[in-house]
Structure formats: structure tokens, C-alpha cells
C-alpha positions in Angstrom: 0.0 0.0 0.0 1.2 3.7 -0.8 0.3 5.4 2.4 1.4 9.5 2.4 0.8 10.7 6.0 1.6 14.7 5.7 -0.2 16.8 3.0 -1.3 20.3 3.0 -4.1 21.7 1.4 -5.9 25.2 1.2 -7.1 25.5 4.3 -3.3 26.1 5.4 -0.5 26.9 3.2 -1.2 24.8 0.5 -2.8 25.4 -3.2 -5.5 22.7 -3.4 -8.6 22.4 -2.3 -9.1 19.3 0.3 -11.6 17.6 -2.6 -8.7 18.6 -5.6 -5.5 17.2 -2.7 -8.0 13.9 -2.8 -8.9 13.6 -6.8 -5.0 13.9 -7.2 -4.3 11.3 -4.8 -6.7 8.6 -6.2 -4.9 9.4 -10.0 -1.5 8.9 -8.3 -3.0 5.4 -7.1 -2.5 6.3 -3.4 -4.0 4.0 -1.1 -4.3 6.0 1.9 -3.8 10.0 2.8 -3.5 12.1 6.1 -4.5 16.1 5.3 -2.1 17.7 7.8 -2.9 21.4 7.3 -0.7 23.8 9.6 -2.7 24.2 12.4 -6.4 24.0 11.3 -8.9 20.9 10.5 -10.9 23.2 8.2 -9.9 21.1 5.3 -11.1 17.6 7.2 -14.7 19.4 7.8 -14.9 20.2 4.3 -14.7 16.6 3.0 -16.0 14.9 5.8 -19.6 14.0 5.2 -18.2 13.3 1.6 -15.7 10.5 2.7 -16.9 7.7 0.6 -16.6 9.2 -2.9 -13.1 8.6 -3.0 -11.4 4.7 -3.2 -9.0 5.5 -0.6 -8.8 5.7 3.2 -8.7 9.3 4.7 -6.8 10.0 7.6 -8.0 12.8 9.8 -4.6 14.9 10.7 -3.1 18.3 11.4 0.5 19.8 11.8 1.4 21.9 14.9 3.8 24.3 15.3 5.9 24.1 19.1 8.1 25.8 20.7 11.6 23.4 21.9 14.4 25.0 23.0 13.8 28.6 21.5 12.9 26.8 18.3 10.0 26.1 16.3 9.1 22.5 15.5 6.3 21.2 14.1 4.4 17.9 14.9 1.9 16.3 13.4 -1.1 14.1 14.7 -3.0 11.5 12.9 -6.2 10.3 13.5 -7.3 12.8 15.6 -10.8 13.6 16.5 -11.4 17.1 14.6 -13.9 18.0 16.5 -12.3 17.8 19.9 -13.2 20.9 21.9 -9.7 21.2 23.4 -7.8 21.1 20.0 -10.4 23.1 18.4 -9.5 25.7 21.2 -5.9 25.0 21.2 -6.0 26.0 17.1 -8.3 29.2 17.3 -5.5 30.0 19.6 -2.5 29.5 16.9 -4.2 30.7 14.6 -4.8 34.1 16.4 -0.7 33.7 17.2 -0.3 33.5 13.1 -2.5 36.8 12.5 -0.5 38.9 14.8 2.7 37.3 13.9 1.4 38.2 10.1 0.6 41.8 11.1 3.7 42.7 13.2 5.6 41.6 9.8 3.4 43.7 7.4 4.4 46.6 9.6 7.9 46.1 9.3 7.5 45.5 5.6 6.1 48.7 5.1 9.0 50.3 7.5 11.5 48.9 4.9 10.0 50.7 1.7 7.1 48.4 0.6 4.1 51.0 0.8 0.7 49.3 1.0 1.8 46.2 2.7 -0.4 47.1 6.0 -3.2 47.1 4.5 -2.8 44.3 1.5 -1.9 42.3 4.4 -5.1 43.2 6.7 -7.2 42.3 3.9 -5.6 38.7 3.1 -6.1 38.5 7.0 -9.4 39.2 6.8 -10.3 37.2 4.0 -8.2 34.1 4.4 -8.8 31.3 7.5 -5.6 32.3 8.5 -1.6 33.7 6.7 1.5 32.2 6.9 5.1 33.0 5.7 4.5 31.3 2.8 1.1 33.8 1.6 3.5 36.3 2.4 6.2 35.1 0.2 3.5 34.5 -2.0 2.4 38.2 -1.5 6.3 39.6 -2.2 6.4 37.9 -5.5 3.1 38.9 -6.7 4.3 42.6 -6.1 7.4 42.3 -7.7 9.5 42.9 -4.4 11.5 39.8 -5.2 12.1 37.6 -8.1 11.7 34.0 -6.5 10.1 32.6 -3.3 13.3 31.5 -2.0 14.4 35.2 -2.1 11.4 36.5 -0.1 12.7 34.5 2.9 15.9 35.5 2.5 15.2 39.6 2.3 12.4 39.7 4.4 10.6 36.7 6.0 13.3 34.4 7.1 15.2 34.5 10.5 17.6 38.1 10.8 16.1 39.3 7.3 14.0 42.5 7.1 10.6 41.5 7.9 11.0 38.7 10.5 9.0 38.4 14.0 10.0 35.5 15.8 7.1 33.7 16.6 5.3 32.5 20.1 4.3 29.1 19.9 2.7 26.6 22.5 5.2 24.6 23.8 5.8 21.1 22.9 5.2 19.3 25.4 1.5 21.4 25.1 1.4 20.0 21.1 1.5 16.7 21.9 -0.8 16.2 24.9 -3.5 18.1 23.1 -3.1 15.7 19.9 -3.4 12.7 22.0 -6.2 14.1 24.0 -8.0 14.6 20.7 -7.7 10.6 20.0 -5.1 11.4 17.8 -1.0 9.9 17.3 1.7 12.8 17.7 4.2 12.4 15.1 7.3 14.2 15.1 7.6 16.0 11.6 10.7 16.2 9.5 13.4 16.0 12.1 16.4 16.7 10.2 14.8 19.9 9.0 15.7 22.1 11.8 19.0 22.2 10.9 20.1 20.8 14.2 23.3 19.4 15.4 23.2 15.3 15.8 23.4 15.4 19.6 20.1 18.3 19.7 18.5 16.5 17.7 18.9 13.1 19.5 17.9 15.3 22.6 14.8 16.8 20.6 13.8 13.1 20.3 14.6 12.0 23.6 12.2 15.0 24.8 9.6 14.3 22.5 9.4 10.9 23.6 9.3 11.8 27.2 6.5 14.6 26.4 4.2 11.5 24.9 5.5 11.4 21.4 4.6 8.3 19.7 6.2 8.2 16.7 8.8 10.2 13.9 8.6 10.4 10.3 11.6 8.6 8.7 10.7 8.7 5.2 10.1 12.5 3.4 11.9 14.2 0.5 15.3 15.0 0.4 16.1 13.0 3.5 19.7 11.4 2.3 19.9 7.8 2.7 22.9 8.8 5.9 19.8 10.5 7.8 17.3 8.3 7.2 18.8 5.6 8.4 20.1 7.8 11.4 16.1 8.3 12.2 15.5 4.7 11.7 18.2 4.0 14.4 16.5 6.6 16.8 13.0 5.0 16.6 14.2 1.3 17.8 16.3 3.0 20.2 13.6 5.2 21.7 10.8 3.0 20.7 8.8 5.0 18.6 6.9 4.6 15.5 7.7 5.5 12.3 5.8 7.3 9.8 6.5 8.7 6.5 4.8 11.6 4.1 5.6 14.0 1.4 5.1 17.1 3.0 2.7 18.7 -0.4 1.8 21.5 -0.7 1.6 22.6 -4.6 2.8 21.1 -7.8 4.8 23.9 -8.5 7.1 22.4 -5.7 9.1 19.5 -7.4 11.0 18.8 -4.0 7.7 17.3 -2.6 5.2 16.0 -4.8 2.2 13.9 -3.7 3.2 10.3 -2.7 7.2 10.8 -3.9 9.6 10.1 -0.5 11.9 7.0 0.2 10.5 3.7 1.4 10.1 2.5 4.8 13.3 0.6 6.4 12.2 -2.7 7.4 13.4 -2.5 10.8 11.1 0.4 12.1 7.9 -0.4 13.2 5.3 1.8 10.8 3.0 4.1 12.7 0.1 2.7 10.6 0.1 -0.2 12.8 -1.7 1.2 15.2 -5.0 1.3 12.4 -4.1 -1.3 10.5 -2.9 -4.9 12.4 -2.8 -6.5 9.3 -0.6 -4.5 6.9 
């Protein structure tokens, strides 16, 4: 079975609707999918009463950012309960944390020469279920204030450019208890993403364990074969799950397209289990 645990859709940062995300993935002969949108389940109440239309099994899942250790990491939880009270709190709280965050950088884009970026900003705010860095990188390159997306990060949105706010995240240990109360499996996303040394990120591991963690993603693009096994290694030796996803978000993205990431090592236990005895 293909099984891609980590997809983003509209209802976050990415550029398909949660019914297009799904179409795509039954084409691409995927046999089961988690929608994992940055910290909302709008996307999952869009398609829920409409499960059955679509030969493949839907996993109900979101992505969290955390704060560890002065540094934002994202987790992911599968097979939650969307409708939890507590998460449903917990994300009209992060999501208010992403609107400020949004707004505090629109005013320092404006202070660096980019007139009319208050206000664009407000109104993409206003009209969107919520804005990340990427709508803002989004937003540079539509204006003609940089000539790629990569550059947007790099002048303004990225750590020590122009227009960054560091954010003010939940902590982690407060991402993964409200995952698991909402029913769901807290996944550590993407570790070697964070650009951390080996030992922090062994100690990143070792914490999320002890906060409740139940399992890491071993298997996502442009993981080297060196870290993936590394992660592999760190699962059987803190006896966690692992689970594996492509991290989509558009097709314009080559680096992460909709069930493309390297397969599962033998060795590690897949999170899946948990669901599915059998496979």
C-alpha cells in the first residue's frame, strides 16, 4: 500500500482544495492519505460527510507548530478527532498567534520601503482562514518585491532578514498532549529539517518521547539515505513509531510531490500499525 501521512491543502499553506488534494491522490494510485494542514482541521470538515466518494482511506490529521528549545518544531497528529473541543480551542488560539505574527511583519515591511503592505496584508487576514510565511512570500512575489520565493525568505521573512517576528508558539510538550487528547498519534515532523546538530537533535527526540510522542517520520523528500537511516536508528532506540509523508503543498514544488519520499526501512515499526494490524 502507498500510504502519504503529511499533506497540505488550502485550508493552510497549501494550493488545493481538500476535494482537488484527494482527486489527485486517487490518480497517483495512493492507497491511503492524512491532510495535515498547519494548524487547522478546516480542510477535514470540508470533505468529511463526503468520505466515501473517494477509493482510498482518509486520515483525519493536522500539523502543529511548538516551541523546543527557542525553536519552532512542528508535529503532526494522525487520526485525531477534529472536532475535539480542546484542539479546536488550542488552534483558534494558533491561529490568532499567526495573524498577529502576520501583522507585526506587514508593519515592518512597510517600514522597509514596501508601501501598501499594512493594509494588503489586513485584507488577506481578513479574508483568508488564516496567513503564513509562505502567503507572504507569496504576496512579495506577486508585487514584484523579489524575483523567486526563496528570495522572499531571504530579504524579508526568514530568521535576521527585514521583515521577520519570531514567533510565540505553545510549547511542545503542550502540542502533543492536546493531539493525543483529541484521540489522535503525535508524530514528530521532518526532524532533520531544523538544521540541528546530531546530539540536539537526539535530545529533541529524547524530549519528545518523554513529552508523549509516539512516533517520527523517517521517510520524506530529500532525506539522504545517511539520515534516514540515522532516524530509523533513533526510533528502535527510543521506541517510537515510524511514519513517512511527502510534506505537499503545490505542484509547482518539485521537491515534494504527492506520494514521492523514500520507502520505509524494514526495521522500524510503521505508525500505521496502530489502524491497520494487518498491513
Amino acid at each position: 500500500m502507498l500510504r502519504d501521512l503529511h499533506n497540505h491543502t488550502l485550508a493552510s499553506d497549501g494550493s488545493l482544495e481538500p476535494a482537488a488534494l484527494l482527486d489527485m491522490a486517487v490518480e497517483k494510485g495512493i492507497d491511503e492519505i492524512a491532510i495535515t494542514d498547519h494548524d487547522s482541521v478546516d480542510g477535514l470538515m470540508e470533505i468529511h460527510a463526503n468520505k466515501a466518494q473517494w477509493s482510498l482511506n482518509i486520515i483525519d490529521g493536522v500539523e502543529l507548530s511548538a516551541n523546543w528549545a527557542k525553536q519552532t518544531i512542528h508535529i503532526v497528529g494522525l487520526n485525531i478527532d477534529p472536532r475535539h473541543s480542546g484542539l479546536t480551542s488550542f488552534i483558534k488560539l494558533q491561529k490568532s498567534k499567526r495573524q498577529q505574527r502576520a501583522l507585526q511583519m506587514a508593519h515592518k515591511l512597510e517600514q522597509s520601503g514596501l508601501t501598501g503592505s499594512v493594509a494588503d496584508i489586513e485584507y488577506m487576514a481578513d479574508q483568508q482562514n488564516m496567513v503564513c510565511r509562505t502567503h507572504l512570500a507569496q504576496y512579495l512575489l506577486e508585487r514584484g518585491a523579489v524575483n523567486s520565493f526563496a528570495n522572499a525568505f531571504k530579504q524579508y521573512l526568514a530568521k535576521g532578514a527585514k521583515a521577520f517576528v519570531p514567533d510565540e508558539w505553545f510549547a511542545l510538550e503542550d502540542a502533543v498532549a492536546i493531539i493525543r487528547q483529541a484521540g489522535g498519534v503525535a508524530v514528530l515532523a521532518h526532524p532533520t529539517r531544523y538544521k540541528l546538530s546530531s546530539n540536539k537533535l537526539q535530545q529533541l527526540v529524547v524530549d519528545f518521547k518523554s513529552a508523549g510522542g509516539q512516533a517520527i517520520e523517517v521517510c520524506y523528500p530529500n532525506i539522504n539515505p545517511g539520515q534516514k537511516n540515522l532516524l530509523a536508528n533513533w526510533a528502535n532506540k527510543h521506541n517510537l513509531l515510524g511514519s513517512q509523508g511527502s510534506d505537499f503543498h503545490a505542484l509547482d514544488k518539485p521537491w515534494a510531490q504527492l506520494g514521492k519520499f523514500p520507502t520505509m526501512p524494514q526495521e522500524v515499526t510503521p505508525v500505521w500499525n496502530l489502524w491497520d494490524p494487518s498491513s
